[in-house]
KEKOLSE-233886 format. One record per residue (C-alpha): residue number from 1; x, z, y. Coordinates in steps of 0.25 Angstrom, whole numbers, plus 5000, padded with zeros to 4 digits. Example, Ala and Ser with C-alpha at 12.3 -4.5 7.8 and 13.67 -1.06 7.14 Angstrom:
> 1, 5049, 5031, 4982 .
> 2, 5055, 5029, 4996 .
***
This chain:
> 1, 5000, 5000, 5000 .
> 2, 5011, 5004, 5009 .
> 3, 5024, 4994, 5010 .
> 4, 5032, 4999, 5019 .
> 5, 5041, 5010, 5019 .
> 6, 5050, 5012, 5033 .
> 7, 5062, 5021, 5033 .
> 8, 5066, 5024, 5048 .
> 9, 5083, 5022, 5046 .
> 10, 5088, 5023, 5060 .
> 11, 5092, 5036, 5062 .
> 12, 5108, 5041, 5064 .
> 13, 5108, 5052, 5053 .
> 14, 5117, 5062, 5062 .
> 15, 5116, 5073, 5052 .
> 16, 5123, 5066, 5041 .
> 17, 5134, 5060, 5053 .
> 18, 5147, 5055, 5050 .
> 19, 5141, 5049, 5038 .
> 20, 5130, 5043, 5045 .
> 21, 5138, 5036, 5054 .
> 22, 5138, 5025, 5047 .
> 23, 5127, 5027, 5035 .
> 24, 5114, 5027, 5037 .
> 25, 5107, 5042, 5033 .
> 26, 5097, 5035, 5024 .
> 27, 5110, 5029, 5016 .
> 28, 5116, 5044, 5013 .
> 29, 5116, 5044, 4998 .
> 30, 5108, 5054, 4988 .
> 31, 5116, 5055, 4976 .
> 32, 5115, 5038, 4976 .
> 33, 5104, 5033, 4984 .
> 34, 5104, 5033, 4999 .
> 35, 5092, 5040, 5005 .
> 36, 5086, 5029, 5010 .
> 37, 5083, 5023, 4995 .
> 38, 5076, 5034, 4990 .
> 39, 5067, 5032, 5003 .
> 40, 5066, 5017, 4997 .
> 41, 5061, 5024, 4983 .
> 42, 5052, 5032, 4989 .
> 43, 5046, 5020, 4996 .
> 44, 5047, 5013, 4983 .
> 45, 5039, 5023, 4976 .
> 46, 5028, 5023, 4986 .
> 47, 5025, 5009, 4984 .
> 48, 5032, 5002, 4997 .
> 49, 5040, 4989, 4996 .
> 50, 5045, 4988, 5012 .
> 51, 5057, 4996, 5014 .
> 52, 5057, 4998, 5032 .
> 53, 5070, 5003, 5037 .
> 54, 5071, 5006, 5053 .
> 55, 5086, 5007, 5055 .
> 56, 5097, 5009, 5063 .
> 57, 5111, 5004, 5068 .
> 58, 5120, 5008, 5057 .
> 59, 5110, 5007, 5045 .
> 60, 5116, 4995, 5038 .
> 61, 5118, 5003, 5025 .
> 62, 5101, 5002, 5024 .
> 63, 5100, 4991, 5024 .
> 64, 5111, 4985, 5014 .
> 65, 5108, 4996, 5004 .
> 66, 5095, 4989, 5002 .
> 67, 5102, 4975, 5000 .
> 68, 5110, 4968, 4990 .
> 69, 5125, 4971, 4990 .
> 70, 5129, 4959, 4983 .
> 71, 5146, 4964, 4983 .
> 72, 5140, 4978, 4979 .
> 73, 5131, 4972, 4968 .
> 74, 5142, 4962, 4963 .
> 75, 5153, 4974, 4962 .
> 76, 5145, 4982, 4953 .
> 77, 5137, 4971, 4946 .
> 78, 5139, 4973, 4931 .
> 79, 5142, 4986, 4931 .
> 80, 5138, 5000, 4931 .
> 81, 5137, 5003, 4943 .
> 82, 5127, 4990, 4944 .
> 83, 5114, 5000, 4941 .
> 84, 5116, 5007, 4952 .
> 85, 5110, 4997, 4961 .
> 86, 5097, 4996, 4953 .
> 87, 5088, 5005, 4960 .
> 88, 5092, 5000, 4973 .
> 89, 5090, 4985, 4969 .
> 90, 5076, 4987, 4964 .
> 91, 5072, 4992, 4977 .
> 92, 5078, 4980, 4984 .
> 93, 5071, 4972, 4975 .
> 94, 5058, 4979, 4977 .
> 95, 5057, 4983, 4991 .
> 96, 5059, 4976, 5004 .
> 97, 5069, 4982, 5013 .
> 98, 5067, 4980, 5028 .
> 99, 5075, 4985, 5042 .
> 100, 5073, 4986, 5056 .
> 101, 5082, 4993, 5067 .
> 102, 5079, 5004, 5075 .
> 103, 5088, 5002, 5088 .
> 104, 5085, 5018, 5095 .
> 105, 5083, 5030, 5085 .
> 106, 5071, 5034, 5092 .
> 107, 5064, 5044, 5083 .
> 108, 5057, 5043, 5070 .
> 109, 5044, 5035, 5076 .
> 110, 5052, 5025, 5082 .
> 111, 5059, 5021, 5070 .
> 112, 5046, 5020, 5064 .
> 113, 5042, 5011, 5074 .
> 114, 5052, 5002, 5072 .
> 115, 5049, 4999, 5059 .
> 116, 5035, 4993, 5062 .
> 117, 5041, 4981, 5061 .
> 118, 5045, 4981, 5046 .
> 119, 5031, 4988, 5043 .
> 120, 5019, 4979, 5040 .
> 121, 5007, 4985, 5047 .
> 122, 5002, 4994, 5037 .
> 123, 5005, 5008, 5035 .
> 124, 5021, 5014, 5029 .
> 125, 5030, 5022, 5025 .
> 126, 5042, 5031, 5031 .
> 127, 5052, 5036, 5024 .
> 128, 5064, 5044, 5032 .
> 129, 5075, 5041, 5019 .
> 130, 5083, 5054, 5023 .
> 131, 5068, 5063, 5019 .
> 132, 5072, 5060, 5005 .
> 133, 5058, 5066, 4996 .
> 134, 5058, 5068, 4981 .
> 135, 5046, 5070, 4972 .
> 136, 5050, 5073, 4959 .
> 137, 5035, 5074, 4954 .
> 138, 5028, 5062, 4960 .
> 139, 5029, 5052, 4970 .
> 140, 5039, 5051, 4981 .
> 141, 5032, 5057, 4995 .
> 142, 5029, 5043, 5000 .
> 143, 5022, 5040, 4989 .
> 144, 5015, 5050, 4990 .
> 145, 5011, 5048, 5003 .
> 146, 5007, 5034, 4999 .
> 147, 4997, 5041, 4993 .
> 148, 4992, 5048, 5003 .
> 149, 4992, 5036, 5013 .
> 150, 4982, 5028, 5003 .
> 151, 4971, 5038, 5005 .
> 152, 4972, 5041, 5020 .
> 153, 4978, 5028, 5025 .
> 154, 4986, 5035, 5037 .
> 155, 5000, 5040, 5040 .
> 156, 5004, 5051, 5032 .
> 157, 5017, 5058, 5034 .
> 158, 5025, 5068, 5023 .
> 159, 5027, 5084, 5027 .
> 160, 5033, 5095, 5021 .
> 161, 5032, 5109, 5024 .
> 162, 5043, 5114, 5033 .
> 163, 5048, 5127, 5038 .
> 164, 5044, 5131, 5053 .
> 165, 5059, 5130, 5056 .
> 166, 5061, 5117, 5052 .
> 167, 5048, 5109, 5059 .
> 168, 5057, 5107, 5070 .
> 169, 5066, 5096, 5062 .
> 170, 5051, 5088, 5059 .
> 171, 5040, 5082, 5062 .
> 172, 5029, 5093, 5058 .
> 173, 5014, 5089, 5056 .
> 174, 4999, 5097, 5054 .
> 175, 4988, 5096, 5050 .
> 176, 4975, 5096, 5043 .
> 177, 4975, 5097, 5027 .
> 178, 4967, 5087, 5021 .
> 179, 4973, 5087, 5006 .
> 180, 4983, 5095, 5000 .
> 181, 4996, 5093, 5006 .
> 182, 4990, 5083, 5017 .
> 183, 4987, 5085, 5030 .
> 184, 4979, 5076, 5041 .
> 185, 4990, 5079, 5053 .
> 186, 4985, 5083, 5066 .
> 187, 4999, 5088, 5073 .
> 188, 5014, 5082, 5071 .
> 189, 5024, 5086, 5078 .
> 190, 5041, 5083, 5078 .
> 191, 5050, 5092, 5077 .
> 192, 5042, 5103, 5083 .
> 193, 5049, 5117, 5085 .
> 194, 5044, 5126, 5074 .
> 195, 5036, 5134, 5084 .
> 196, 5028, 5121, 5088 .
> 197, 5026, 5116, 5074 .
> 198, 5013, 5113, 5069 .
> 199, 5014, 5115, 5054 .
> 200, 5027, 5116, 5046 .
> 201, 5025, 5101, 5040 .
> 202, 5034, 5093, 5041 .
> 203, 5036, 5078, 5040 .
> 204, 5047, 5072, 5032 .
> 205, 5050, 5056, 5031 .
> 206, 5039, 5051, 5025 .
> 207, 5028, 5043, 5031 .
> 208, 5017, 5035, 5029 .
> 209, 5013, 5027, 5040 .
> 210, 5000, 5018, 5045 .
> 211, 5005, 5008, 5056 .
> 212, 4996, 5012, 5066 .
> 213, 5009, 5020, 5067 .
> 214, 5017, 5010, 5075 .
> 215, 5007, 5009, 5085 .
> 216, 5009, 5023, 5089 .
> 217, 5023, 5025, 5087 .
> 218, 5024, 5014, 5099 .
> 219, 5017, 5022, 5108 .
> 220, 5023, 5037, 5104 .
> 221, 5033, 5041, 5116 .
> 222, 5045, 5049, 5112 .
> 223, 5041, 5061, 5107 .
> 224, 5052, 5071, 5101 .
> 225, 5067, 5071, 5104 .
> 226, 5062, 5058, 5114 .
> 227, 5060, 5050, 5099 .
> 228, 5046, 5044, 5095 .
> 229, 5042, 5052, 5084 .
> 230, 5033, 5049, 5073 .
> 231, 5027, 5061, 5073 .
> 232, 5022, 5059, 5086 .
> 233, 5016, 5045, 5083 .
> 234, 5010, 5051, 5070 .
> 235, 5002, 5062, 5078 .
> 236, 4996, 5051, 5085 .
> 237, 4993, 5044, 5074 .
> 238, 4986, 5058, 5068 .
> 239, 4977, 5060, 5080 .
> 240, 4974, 5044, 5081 .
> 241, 4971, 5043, 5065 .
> 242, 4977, 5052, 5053 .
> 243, 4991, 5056, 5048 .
> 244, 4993, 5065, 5036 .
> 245, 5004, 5074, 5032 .
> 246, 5008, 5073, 5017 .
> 247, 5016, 5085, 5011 .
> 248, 5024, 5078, 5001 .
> 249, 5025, 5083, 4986 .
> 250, 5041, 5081, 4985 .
> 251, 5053, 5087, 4991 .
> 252, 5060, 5081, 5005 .
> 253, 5076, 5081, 5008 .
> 254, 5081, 5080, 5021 .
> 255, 5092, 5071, 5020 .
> 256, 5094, 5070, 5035 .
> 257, 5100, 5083, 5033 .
> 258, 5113, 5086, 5025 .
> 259, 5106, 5100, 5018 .
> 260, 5094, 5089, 5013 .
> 261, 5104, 5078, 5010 .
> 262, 5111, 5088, 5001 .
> 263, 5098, 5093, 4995 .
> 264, 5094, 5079, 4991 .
> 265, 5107, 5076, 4985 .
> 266, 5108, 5087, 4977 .
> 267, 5093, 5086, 4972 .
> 268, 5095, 5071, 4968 .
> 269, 5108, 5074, 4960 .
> 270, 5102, 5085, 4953 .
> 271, 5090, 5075, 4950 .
> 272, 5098, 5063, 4944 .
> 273, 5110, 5071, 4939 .
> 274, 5108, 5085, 4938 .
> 275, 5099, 5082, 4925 .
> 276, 5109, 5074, 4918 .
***
């Protein structure tokens, strides 16, 4: 139903400088895999073919690591480290994979913006690679969230439940509760101090858009830190029709931070080796 998935890529990743420097933040590796392709599987497994990337000056690496290297492929051909490629060959076969630039990193909601022109007019998906979620007893969280689109038909955004302390680091919604673990959002706010904060739910990188969207994201104004904010054009968006808060069934690692990068690294080796 949904083809598009669209992975805002432009940002600098300061946390994880010098090595950012020169590779993007959605290219650090876990154990094998670069961030950014478990975001494609997640994608994948939600039933969307359209791979959108919004990049950045300096984000090359994304762009080739979903291409053929034909000197790589003719080293190894033959051999056994030929395999190794297998999994990110299917997903070249099966997916589409397409780029546009973002020239100013002006918030999340720009960058969003920016990809209208890779997404048909038709409601998608936005996956932030360096939220990396696991769900070990079902379906990925977009997936799930697919789900929840096909009976409400409106944006739908993931939260979690977060300490008081730590609402300041996201963007923090409320609302009514219609289902279990969904709410119709009345309130959404970024990055407010924890004294301000309307619930302790937060929103991690997973959205479900409708493209009425775009039209609001161009008349947002700067909001927070002088950036456009999709939290902002989202709580227009709830007062003008419905948005609803999903708490995901799954676990979320912040590999924008070095403590979650760790975490992830240190679950998925345990995962894949730690039971040999």
């Amino acid at each position: 139903m949904i083809q598009t998935c669209l992975f805002p890529a432009a940002g600098y990743g300061t946390r994880f400088l010098p090595a950012t420097k020169s590779l993007p933040k959605e290219m650090l590796p876990i154990l094998t895999k670069p961030l950014v392709h478990y975001g494609v599987d997640e994608a994948f497994e939600a039933g969307m073919d359209n791979m959108a990337f919004v990049v950045g000056r300096g984000k090359r690496a994304l762009e080739d690591y979903f291409d053929i290297s034909y000197e790589l492929e003719h080293q190894i051909a033959g051999t056994n480290k030929e395999p190794l490629l297998d999994e990110i060959r299917n997903l070249m076969n099966k997916l589409t994979f397409s780029f546009t630039r973002q020239n100013e990193m002006k918030g999340l909601g720009h960058a969003i913006y920016t990809g209208k022109t890779l997404v048909r007019d038709e409601a998608f998906g936005v996956i932030l690679a360096d939220d990396l979620c696991v769900n070990e007893n079902g379906e990925g969280v977009l997936a799930q969230m697919m789900r929840i689109y096909e009976r409400y038909r409106c944006s739908v955004v993931a939260v979690m439940e977060v300490s008081k302390e730590q609402t300041k680091s996201y963007g923090v919604v409320s609302g009514r509760v219609i289902e279990d673990g969904l709410l119709m959002v009345d309130d959404m706010v970024e990055k407010p101090d924890p004294a301000d904060a309307p619930s302790n739910l937060a929103i991690i990188g997973r959205y479900i858009l409708t493209p009425d969207i775009f039209n609001i994201l161009e008349r947002t104004s700067p909001g927070k830190n002088g950036e456009i904010q999709i939290t902002d054009a989202l709580k227009t968006q709830a007062k003008q029709g419905m948005v609803l808060a999903y708490k995901f069934k799954g676990r979320r690692f912040d590999c924008g931070s070095i403590e979650g990068f760790v975490e992830a690294t240190n679950y998925f080796y345990e995962k894949i080796y730690g039971k040999k």
